[in-house]
C-alpha positions as CSV (number, residue, x, y, z in Angstrom):
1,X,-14.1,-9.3,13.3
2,X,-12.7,-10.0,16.7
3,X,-8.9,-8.7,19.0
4,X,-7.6,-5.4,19.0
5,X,-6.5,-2.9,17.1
6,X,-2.6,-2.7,16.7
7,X,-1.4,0.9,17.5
8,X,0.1,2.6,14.6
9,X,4.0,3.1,15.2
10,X,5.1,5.2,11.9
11,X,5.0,5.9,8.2
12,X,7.4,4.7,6.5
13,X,8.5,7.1,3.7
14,X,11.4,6.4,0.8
15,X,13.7,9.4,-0.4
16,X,16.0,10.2,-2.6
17,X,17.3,13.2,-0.3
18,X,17.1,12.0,3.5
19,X,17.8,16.0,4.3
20,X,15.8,17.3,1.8
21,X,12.9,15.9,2.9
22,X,13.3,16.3,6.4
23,X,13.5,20.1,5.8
24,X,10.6,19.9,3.8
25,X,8.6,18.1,6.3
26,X,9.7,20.3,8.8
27,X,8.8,23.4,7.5
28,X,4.8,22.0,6.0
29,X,4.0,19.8,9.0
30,X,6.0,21.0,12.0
31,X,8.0,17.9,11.8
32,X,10.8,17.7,14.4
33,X,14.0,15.2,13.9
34,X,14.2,12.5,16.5
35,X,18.2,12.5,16.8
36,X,20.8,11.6,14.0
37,X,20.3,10.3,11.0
38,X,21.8,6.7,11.2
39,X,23.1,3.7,9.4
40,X,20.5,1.0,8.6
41,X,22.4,-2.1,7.5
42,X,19.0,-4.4,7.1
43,X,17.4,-1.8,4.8
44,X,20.8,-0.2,3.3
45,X,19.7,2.7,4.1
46,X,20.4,5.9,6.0
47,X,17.4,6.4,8.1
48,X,16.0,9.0,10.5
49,X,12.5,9.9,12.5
50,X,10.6,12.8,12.9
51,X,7.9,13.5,15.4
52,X,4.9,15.4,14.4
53,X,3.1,17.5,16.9
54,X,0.1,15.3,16.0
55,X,-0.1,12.2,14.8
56,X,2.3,9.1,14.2
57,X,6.1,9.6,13.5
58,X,7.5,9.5,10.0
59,X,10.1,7.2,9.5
60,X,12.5,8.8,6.4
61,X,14.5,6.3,4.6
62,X,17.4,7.1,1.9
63,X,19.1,4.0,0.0
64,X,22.6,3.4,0.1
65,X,22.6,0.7,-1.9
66,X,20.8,-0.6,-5.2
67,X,19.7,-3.0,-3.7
68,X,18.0,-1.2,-0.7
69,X,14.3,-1.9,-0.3
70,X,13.2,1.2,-0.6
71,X,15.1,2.2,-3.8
72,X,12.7,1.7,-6.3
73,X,10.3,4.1,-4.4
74,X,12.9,6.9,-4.0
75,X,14.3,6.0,-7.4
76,X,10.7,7.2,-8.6
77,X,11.0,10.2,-6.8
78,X,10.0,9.0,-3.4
79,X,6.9,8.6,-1.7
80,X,5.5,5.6,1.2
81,X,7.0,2.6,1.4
82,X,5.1,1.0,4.9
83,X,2.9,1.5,7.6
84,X,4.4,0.5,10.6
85,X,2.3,-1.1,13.2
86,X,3.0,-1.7,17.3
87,X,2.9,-5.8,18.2
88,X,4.4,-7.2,21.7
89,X,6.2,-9.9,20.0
90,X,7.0,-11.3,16.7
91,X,7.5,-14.3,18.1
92,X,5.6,-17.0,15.7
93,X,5.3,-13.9,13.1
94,X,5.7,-16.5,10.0
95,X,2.7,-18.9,11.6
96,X,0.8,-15.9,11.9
97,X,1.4,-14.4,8.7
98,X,0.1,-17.8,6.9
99,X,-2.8,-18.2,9.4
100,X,-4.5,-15.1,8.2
101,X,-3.1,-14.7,4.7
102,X,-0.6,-12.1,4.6
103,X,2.8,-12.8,3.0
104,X,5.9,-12.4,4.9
105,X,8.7,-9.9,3.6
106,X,11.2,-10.0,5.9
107,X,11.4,-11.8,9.1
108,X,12.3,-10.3,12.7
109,X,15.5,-8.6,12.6
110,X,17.0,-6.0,15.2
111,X,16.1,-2.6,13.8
112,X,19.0,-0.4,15.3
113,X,17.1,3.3,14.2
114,X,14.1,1.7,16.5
115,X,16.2,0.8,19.3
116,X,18.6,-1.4,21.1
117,X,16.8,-5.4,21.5
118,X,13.7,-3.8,19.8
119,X,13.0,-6.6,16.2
120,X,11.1,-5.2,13.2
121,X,9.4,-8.0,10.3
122,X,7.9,-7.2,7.3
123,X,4.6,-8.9,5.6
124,X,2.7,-7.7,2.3
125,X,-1.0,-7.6,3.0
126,X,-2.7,-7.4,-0.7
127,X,-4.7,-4.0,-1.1
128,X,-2.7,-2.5,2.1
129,X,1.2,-3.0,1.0
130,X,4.0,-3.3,2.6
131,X,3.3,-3.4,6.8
132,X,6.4,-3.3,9.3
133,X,5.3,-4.5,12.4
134,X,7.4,-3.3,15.4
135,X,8.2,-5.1,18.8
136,X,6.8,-2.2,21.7
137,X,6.4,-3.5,25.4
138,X,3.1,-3.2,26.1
139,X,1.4,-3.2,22.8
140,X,-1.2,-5.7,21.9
141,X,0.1,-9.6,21.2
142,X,0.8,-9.9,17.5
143,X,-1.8,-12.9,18.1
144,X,-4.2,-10.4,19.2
145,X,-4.3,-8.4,16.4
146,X,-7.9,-8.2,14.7
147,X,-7.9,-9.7,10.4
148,X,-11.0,-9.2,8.5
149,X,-11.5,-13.2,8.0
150,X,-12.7,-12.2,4.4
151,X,-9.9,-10.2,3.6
152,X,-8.3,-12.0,0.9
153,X,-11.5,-12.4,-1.2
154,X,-12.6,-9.0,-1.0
155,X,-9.1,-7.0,-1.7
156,X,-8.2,-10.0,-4.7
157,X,-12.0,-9.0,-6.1
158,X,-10.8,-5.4,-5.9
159,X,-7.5,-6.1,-7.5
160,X,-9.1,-8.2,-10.5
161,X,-11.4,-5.2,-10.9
162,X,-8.4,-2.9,-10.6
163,X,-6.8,-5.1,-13.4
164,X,-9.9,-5.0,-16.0
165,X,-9.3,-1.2,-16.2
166,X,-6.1,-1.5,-17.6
């Protein structure tokens, strides 16, 4: 395996109660709200960060809409919904996603709760989920980025053994 490691941005957590949960957080992890909660109009959601005194921020998202992507997850009670990973660019983000597998969600779209001419894209990565990958100056080139070449077989052998359980 070969490139770098992309920096991790956030976790990305769904919730049924955007100030519930931020309480909650605050209290058991010394979470600390990163501004205003604000309008999200490419997830329909109301969204808003926290820092942690160690570790990555935690991104909360509430629906506002049924047909949010995150509402099934906060629907359920809540719980993550992406890891969110630092990338340069996502310029050429599609080619990329088909070169090493991974299936794109969402392509790059401004992301107003990360900041003004700051994109976000989505891709699914089998046996990982759902990964955001976030424009930072000076992060690592999305092209960069190291892929276990045998990625593919090894997490589909995983989920066919996942499968026979059932």
């Amino acid at each position: 395996m070969t490139g770098e490691a992309l920096p991790l941005d956030h976790l990305g957590l769904a919730t049924p109660d955007l100030g519930a949960t931020s309480c909650l957080l605050e209290a058991l992890l010394g979470a600390v709200p990163e501004g205003q909660a604000i309008e999200d109009p490419l997830q329909r959601a109301r969204v808003r960060f926290l820092a942690l005194p160690a570790g990555p921020r935690i991104e909360l998202l509430e629906p506002t809409a049924g047909g949010s992507p995150v509402f099934r997850v906060a629907r359920a009670g809540g719980g993550l919904h992406h890891v969110a990973l630092q990338v340069a660019t996502l310029d050429g983000f599609e080619a990329w996603c088909r070169a090493v597998g991974a299936q794109p969600v969402a392509r790059p779209a401004p992301a107003p709760a990360i900041g003004p001419g700051r994109r976000v894209a989505f891709a699914f990565a089998q046996a990982l989920g759902l990964v955001e990958f976030v424009e930072t100056p000076g992060a690592p080139p999305l092209a960069a980025a190291r892929w276990p070449a045998d990625w593919r077989a090894t997490a589909g052998a995983a989920m066919a053994r996942i499968a026979r359980l059932g």
